[in-house]
SETI-786786 format. One record per atom (N, C-alpha, C): atom name; residue number from 1; x, y, z; residue in one letter. Coordinates in pm, whole numbers. Layout:
<recs>
REC/atomo/num/px/py/pz/residuo
REC/CA/NUM/X/Y/Z/a .
...
</recs>
This chain:
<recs>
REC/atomo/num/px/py/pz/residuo
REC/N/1/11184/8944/12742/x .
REC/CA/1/11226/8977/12606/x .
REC/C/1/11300/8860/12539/x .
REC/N/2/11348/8763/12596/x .
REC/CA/2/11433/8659/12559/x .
REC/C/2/11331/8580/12487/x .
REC/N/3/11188/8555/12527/x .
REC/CA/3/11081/8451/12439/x .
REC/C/3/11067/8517/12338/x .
REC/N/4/11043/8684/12246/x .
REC/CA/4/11076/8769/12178/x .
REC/C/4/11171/8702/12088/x .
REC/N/5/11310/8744/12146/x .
REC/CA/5/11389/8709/12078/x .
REC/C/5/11420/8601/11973/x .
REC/N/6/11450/8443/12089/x .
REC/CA/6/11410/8298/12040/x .
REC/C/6/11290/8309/11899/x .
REC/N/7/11156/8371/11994/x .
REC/CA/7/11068/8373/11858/x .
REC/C/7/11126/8438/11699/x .
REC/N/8/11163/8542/11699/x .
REC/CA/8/11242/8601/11593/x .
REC/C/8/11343/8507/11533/x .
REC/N/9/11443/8481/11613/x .
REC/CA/9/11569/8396/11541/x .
REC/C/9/11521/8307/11533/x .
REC/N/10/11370/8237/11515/x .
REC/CA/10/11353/8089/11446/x .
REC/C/10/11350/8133/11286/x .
REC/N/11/11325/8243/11255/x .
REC/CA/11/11307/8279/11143/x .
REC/C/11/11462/8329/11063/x .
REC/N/12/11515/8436/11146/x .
REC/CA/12/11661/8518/11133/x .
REC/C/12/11700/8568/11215/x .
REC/N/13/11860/8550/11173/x .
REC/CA/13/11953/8578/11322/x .
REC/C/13/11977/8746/11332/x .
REC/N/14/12009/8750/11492/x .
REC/CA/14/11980/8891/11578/x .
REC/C/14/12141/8876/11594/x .
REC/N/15/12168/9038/11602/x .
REC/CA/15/12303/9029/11721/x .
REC/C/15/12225/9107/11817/x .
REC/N/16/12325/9080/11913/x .
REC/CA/16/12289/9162/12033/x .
REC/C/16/12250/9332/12033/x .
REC/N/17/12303/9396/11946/x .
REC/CA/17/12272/9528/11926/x .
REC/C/17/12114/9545/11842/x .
REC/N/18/12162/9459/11758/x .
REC/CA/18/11983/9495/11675/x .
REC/C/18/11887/9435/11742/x .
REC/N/19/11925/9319/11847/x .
REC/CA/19/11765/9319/11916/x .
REC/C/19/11741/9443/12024/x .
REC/N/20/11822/9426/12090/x .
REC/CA/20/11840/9576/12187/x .
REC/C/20/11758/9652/12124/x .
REC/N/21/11765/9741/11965/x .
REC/CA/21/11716/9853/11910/x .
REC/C/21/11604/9822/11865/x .
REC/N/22/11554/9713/11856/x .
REC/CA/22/11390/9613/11804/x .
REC/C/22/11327/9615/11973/x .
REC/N/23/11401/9530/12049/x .
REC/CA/23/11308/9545/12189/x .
REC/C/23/11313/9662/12260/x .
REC/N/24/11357/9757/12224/x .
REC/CA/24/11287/9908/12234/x .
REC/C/24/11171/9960/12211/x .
REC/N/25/11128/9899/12113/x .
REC/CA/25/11023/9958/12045/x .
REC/C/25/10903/9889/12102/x .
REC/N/26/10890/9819/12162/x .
REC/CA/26/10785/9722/12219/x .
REC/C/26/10740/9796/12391/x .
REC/N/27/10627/9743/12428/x .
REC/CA/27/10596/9801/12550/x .
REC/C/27/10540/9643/12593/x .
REC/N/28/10590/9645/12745/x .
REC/CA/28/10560/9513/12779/x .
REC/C/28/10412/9578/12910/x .
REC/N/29/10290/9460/12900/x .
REC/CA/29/10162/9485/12958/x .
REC/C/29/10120/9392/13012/x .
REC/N/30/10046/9383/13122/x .
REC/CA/30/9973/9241/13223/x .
REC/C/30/9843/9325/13162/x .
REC/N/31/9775/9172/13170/x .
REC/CA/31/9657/9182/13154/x .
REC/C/31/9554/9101/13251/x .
REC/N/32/9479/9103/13331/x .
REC/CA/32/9361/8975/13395/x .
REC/C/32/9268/8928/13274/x .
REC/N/33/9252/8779/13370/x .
REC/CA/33/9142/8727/13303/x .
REC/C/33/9047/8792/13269/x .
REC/N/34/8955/8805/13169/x .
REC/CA/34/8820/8882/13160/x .
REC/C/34/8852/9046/13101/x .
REC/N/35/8983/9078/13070/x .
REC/CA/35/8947/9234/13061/x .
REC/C/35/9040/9179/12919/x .
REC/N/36/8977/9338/12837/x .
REC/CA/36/8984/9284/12699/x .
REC/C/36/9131/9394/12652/x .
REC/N/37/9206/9381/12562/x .
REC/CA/37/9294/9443/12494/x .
REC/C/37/9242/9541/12370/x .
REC/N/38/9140/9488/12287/x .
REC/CA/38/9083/9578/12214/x .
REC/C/38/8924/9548/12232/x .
REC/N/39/8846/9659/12221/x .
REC/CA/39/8686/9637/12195/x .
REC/C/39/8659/9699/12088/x .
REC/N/40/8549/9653/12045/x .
REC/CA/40/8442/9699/11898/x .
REC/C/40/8451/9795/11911/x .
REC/N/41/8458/9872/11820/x .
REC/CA/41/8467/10009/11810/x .
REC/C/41/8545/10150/11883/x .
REC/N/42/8624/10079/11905/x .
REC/CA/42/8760/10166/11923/x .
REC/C/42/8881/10141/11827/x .
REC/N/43/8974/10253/11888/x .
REC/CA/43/9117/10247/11764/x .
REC/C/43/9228/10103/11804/x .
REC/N/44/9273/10077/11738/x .
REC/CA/44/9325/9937/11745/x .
REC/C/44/9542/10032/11771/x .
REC/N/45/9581/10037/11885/x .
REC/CA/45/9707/10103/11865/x .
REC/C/45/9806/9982/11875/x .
REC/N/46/9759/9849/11887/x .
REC/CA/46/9878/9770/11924/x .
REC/C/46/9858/9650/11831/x .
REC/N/47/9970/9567/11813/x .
REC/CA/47/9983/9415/11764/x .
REC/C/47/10085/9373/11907/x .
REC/N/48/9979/9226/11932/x .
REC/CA/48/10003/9202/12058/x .
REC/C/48/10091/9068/12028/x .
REC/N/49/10247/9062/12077/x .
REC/CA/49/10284/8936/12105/x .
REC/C/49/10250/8862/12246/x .
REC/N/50/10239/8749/12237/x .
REC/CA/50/10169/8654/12356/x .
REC/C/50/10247/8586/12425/x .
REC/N/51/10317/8688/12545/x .
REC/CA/51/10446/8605/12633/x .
REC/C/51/10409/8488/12731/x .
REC/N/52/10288/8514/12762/x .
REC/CA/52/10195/8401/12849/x .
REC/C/52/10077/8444/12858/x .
REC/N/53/9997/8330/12859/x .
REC/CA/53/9849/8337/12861/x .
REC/C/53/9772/8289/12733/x .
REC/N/54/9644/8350/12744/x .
REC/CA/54/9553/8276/12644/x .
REC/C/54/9444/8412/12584/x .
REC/N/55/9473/8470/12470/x .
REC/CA/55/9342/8540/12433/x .
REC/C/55/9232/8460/12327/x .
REC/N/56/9131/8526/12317/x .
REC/CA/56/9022/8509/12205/x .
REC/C/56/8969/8653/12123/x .
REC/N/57/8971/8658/11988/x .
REC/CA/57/8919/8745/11893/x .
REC/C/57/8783/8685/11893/x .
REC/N/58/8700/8766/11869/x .
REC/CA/58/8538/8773/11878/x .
REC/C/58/8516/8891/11816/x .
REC/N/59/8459/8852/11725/x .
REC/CA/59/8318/8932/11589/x .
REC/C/59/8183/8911/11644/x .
REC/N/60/8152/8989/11689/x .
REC/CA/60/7982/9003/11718/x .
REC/C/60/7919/9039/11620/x .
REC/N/61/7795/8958/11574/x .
REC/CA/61/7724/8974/11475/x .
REC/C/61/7564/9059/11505/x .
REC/N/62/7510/9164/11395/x .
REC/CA/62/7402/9216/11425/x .
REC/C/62/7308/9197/11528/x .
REC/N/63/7260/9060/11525/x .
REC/CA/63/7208/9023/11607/x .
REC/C/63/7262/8944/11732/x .
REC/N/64/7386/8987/11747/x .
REC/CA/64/7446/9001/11885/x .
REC/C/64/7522/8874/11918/x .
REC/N/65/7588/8796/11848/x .
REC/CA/65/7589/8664/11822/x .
REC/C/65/7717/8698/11827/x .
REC/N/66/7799/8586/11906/x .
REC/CA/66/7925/8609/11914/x .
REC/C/66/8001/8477/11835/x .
REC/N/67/8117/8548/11724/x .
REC/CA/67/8141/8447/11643/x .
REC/C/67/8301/8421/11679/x .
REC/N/68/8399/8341/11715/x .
REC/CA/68/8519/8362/11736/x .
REC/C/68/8579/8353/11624/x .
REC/N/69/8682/8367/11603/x .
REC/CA/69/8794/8406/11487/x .
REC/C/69/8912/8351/11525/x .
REC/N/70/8960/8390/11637/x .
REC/CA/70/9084/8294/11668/x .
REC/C/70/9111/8281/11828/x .
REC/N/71/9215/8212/11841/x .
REC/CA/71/9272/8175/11971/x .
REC/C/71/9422/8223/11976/x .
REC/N/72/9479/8301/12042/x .
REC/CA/72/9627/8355/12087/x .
REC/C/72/9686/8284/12228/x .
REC/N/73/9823/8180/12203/x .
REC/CA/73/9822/8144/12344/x .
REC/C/73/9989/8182/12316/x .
REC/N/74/10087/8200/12416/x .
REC/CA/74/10224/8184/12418/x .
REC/C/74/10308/8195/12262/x .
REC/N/75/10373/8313/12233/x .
REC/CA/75/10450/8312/12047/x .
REC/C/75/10344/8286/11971/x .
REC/N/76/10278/8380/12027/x .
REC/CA/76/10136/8401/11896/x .
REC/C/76/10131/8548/11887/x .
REC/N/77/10135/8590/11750/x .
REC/CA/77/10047/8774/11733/x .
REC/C/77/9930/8762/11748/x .
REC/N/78/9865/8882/11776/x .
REC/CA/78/9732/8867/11750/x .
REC/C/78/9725/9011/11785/x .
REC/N/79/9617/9062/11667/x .
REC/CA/79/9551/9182/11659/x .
REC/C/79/9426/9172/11598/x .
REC/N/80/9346/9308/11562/x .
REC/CA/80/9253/9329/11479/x .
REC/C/80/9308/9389/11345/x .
REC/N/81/9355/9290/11305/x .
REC/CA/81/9453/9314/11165/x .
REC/C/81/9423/9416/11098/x .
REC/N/82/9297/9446/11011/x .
REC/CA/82/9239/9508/10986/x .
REC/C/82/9243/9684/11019/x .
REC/N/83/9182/9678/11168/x .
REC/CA/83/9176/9815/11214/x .
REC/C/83/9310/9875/11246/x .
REC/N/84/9431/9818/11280/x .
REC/CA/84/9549/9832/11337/x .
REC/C/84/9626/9871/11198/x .
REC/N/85/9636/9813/11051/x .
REC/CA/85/9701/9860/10952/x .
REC/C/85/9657/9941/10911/x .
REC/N/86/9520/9971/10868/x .
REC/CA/86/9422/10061/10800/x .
REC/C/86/9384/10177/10895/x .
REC/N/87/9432/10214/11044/x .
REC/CA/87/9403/10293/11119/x .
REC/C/87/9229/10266/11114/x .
REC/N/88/9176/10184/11104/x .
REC/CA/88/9009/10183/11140/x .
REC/C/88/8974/10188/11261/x .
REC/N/89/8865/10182/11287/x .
REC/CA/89/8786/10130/11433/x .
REC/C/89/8771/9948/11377/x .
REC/N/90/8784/9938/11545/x .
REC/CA/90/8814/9786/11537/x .
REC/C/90/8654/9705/11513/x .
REC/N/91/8668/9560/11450/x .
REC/CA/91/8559/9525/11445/x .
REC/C/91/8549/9410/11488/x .
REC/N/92/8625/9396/11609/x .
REC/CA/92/8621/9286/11663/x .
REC/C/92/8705/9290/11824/x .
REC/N/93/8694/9201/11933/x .
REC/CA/93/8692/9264/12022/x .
REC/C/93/8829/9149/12054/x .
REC/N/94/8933/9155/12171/x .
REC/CA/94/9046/9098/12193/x .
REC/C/94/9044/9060/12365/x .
REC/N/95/9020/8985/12388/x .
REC/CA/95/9018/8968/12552/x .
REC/C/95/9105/8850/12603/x .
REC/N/96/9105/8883/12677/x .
REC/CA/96/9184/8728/12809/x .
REC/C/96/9124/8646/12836/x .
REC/N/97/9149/8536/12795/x .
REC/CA/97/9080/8382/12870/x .
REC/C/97/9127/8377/12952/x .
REC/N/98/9269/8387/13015/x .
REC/CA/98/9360/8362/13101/x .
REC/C/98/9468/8513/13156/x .
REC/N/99/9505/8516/13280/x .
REC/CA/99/9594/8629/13296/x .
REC/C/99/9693/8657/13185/x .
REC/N/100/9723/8726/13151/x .
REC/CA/100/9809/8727/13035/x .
REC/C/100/9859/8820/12999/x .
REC/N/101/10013/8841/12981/x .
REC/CA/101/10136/8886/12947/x .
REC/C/101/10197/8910/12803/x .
REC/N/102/10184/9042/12755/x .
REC/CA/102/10217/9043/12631/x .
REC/C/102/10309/9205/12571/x .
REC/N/103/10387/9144/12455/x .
REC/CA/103/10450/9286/12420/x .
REC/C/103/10375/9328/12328/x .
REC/N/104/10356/9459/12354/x .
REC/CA/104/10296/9523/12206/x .
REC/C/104/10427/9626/12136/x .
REC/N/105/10345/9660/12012/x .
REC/CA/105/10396/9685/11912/x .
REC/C/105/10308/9812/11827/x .
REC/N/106/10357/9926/11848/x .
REC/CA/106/10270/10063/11816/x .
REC/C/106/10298/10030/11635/x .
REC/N/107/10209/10064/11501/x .
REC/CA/107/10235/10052/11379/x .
REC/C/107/10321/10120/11369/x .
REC/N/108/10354/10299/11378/x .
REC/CA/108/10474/10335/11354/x .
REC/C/108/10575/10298/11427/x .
REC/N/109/10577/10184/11519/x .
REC/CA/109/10701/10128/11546/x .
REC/C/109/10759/10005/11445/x .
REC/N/110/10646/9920/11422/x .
REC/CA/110/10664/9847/11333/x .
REC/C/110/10728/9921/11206/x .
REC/N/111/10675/10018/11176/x .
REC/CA/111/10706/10058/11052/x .
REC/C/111/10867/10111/11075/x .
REC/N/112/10922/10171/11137/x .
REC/CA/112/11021/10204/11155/x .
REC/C/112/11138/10062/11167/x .
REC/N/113/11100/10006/11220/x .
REC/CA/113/11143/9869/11250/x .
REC/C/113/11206/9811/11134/x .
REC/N/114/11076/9814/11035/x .
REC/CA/114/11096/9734/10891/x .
REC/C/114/11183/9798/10795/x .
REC/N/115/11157/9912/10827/x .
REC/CA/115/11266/9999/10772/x .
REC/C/115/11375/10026/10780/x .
REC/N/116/11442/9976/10896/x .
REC/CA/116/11581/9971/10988/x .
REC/C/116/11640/9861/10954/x .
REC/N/117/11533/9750/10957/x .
REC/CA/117/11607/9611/10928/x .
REC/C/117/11467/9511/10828/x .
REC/N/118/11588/9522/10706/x .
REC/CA/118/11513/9431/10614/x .
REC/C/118/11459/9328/10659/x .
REC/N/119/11585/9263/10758/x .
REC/CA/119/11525/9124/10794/x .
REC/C/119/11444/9108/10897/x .
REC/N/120/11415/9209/10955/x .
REC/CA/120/11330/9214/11067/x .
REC/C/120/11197/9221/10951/x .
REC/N/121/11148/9260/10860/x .
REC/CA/121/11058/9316/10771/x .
REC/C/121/11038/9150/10711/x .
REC/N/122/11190/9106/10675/x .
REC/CA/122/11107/8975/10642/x .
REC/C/122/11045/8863/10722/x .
REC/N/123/11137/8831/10843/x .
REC/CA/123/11045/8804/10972/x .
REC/C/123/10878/8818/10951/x .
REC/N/124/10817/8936/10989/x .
REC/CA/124/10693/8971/10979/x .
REC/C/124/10650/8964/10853/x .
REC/N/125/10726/8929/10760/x .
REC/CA/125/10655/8868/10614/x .
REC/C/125/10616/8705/10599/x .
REC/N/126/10728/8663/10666/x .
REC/CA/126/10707/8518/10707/x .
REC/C/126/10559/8473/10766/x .
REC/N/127/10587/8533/10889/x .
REC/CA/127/10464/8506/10972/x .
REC/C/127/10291/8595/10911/x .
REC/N/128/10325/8658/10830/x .
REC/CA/128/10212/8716/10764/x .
REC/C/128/10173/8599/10689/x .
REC/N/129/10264/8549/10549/x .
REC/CA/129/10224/8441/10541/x .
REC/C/129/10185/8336/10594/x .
REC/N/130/10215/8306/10674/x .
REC/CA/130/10162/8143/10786/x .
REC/C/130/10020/8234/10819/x .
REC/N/131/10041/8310/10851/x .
REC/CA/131/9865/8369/10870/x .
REC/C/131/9753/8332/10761/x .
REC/N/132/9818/8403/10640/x .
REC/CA/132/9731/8388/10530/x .
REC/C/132/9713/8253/10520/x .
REC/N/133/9843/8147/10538/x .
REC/CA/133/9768/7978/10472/x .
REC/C/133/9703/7949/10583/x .
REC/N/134/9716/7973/10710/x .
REC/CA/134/9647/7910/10867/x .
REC/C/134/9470/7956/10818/x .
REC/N/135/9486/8097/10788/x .
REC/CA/135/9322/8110/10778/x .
REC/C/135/9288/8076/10613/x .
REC/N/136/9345/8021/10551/x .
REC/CA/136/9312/7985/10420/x .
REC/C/136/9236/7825/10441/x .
REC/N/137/9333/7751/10516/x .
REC/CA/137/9313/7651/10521/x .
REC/C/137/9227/7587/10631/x .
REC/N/138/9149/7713/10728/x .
REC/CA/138/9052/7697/10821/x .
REC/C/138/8948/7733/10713/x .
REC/N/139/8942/7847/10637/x .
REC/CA/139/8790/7848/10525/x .
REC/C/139/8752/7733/10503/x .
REC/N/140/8865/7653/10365/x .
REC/CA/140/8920/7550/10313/x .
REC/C/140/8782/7446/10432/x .
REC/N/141/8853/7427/10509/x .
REC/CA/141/8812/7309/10591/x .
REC/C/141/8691/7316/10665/x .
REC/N/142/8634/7465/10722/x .
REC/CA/142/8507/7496/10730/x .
REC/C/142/8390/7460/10594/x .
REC/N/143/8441/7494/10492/x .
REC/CA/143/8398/7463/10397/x .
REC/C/143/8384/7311/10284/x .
REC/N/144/8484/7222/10357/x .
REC/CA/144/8484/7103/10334/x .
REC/C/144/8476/7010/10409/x .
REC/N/145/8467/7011/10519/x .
REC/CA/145/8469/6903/10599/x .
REC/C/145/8375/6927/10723/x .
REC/N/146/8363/6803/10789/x .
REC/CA/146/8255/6765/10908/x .
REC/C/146/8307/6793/11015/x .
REC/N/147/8224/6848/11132/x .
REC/CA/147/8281/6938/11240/x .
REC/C/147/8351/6794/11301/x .
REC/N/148/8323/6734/11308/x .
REC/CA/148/8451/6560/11395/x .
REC/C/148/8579/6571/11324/x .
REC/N/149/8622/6641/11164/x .
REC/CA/149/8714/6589/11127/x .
REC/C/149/8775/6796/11170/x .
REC/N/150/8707/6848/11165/x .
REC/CA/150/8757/7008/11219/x .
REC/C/150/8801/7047/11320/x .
REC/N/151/8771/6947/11452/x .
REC/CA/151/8793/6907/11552/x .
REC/C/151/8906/6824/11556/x .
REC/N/152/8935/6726/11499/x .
REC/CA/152/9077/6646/11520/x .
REC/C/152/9163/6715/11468/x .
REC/N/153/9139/6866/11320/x .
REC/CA/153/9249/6895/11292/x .
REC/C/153/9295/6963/11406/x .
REC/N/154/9213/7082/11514/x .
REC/CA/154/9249/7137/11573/x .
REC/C/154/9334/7077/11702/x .
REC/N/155/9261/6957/11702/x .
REC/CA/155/9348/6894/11831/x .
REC/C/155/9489/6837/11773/x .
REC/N/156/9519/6856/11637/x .
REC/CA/156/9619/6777/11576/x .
REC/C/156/9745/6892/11578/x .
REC/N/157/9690/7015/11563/x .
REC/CA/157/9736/7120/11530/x .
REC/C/157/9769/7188/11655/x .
REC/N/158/9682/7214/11720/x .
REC/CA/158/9729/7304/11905/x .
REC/C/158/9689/7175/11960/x .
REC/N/159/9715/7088/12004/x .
REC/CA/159/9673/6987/12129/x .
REC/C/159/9595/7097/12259/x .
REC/N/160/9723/7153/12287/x .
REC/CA/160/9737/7220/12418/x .
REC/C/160/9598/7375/12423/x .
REC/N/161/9572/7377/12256/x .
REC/CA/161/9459/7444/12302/x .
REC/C/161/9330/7450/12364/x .
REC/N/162/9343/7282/12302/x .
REC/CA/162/9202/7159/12381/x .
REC/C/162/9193/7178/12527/x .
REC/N/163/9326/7185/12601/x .
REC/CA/163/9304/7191/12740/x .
REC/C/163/9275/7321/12783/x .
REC/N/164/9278/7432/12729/x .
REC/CA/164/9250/7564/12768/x .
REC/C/164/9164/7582/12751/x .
REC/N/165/9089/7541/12660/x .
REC/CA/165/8958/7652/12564/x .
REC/C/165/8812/7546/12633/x .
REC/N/166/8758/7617/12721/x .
REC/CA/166/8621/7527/12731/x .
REC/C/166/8568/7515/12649/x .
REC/N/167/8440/7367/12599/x .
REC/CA/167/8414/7326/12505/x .
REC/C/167/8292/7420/12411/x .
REC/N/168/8224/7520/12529/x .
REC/CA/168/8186/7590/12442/x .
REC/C/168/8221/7698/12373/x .
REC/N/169/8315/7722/12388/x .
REC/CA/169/8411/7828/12304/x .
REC/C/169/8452/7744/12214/x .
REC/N/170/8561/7610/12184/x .
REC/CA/170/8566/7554/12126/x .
REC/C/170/8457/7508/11962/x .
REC/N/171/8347/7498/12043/x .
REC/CA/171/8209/7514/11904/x .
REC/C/171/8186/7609/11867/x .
REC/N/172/8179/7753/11899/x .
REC/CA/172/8173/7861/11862/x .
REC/C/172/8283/7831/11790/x .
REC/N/173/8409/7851/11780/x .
REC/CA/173/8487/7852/11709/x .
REC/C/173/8487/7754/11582/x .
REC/N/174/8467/7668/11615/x .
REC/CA/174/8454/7579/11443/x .
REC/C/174/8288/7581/11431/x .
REC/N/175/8184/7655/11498/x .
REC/CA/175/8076/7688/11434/x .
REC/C/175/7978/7628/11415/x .
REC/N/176/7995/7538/11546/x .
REC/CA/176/7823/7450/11571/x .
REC/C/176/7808/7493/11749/x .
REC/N/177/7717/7447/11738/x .
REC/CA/177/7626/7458/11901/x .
REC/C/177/7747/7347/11954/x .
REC/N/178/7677/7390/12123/x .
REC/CA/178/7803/7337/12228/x .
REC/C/178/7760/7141/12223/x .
REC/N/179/7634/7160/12206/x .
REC/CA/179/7580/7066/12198/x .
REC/C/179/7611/6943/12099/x .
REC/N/180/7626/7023/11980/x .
REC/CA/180/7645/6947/11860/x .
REC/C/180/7761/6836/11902/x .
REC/N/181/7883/6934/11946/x .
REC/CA/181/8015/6905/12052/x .
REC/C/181/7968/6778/12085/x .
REC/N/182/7904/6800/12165/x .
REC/CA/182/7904/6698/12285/x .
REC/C/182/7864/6563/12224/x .
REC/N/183/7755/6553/12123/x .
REC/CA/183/7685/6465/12115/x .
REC/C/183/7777/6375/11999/x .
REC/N/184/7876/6443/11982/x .
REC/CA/184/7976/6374/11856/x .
REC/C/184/8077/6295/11960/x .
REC/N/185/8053/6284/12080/x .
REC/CA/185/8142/6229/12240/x .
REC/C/185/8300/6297/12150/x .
REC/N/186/8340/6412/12164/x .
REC/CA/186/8468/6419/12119/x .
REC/C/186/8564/6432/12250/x .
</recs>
């Protein structure tokens, strides 16, 4: 609960009593490599903080095509944003690259949460925003630029994700063949 914490007070300060009544509300979960946290088409009950390890979000497309969306490693959220606020079925699936350790977060806990403490509410407003410009500025750059220069942002940006993420996940993710990868010697 202490990586929790730290994570929070980079944003605003805790006393000891109000984190106590915030890390209540959380349920701490192991996960193995290979088994997933949410799948397609089920209910989405958690927003997952990332105490250790490595996940991947994956959108499977009609024709069965697996598209990634993001990477979750250590003080990262990650959910199916979507299905988890809106109570939907999920449309996208959440798994482990790596063993991995995480707190979740039920919505009516969140909600209660935000409601208890403003600043806990702005916290998760903060980081909502960094969401919105992080995937603004991956469109942005999918849309403007050459997979060599999409590639250095990412290595500029997570280094440490380069060493986790094999290279064909890596192209899936910025959206060329593994091949393409390779032949650019990155």
């Amino acid at each position: 609960m202490n990586q929790l914490r730290t994570h929070i007070e980079k944003i605003i300060p805790l006393d000891d009593d109000e984190f106590e009544l915030i890390s209540s509300h959380f349920t701490y979960k192991k996960y193995k490599k290979h088994q997933f946290l949410i799948q397609e088409g089920e209910s989405v009950e958690y927003n997952y903080f990332v105490l250790k390890g490595l996940l991947k979000l994956v959108y499977t497309d009609e024709d069965g095509k697996e598209h990634i969306v993001g990477f979750a490693m250590e003080d990262w959220w990650e959910t199916d944003f979507s299905a988890y606020y809106l109570k939907k079925k999920a449309t996208m699936s959440l798994e482990c690259m790596e063993d991995t350790e995480v707190l979740c977060l039920k919505l009516e806990d969140y909600r209660k949460l935000c409601a208890a403490f403003p600043k806990l509410e702005h916290f998760f407003l903060e980081k909502a925003y960094m969401g919105f410009i992080s995937a603004q500025q991956r469109i942005i750059s999918t849309m403007t630029t050459g997979i060599k220069e999409r590639y250095e942002q990412l290595l500029e940006k997570h280094p440490s994700l380069i060493q986790r993420v094999p290279k064909s996940l890596l192209a899936a993710y910025l959206g060329v063949s593994r091949e393409t990868l390779s032949r650019l010697s990155l």
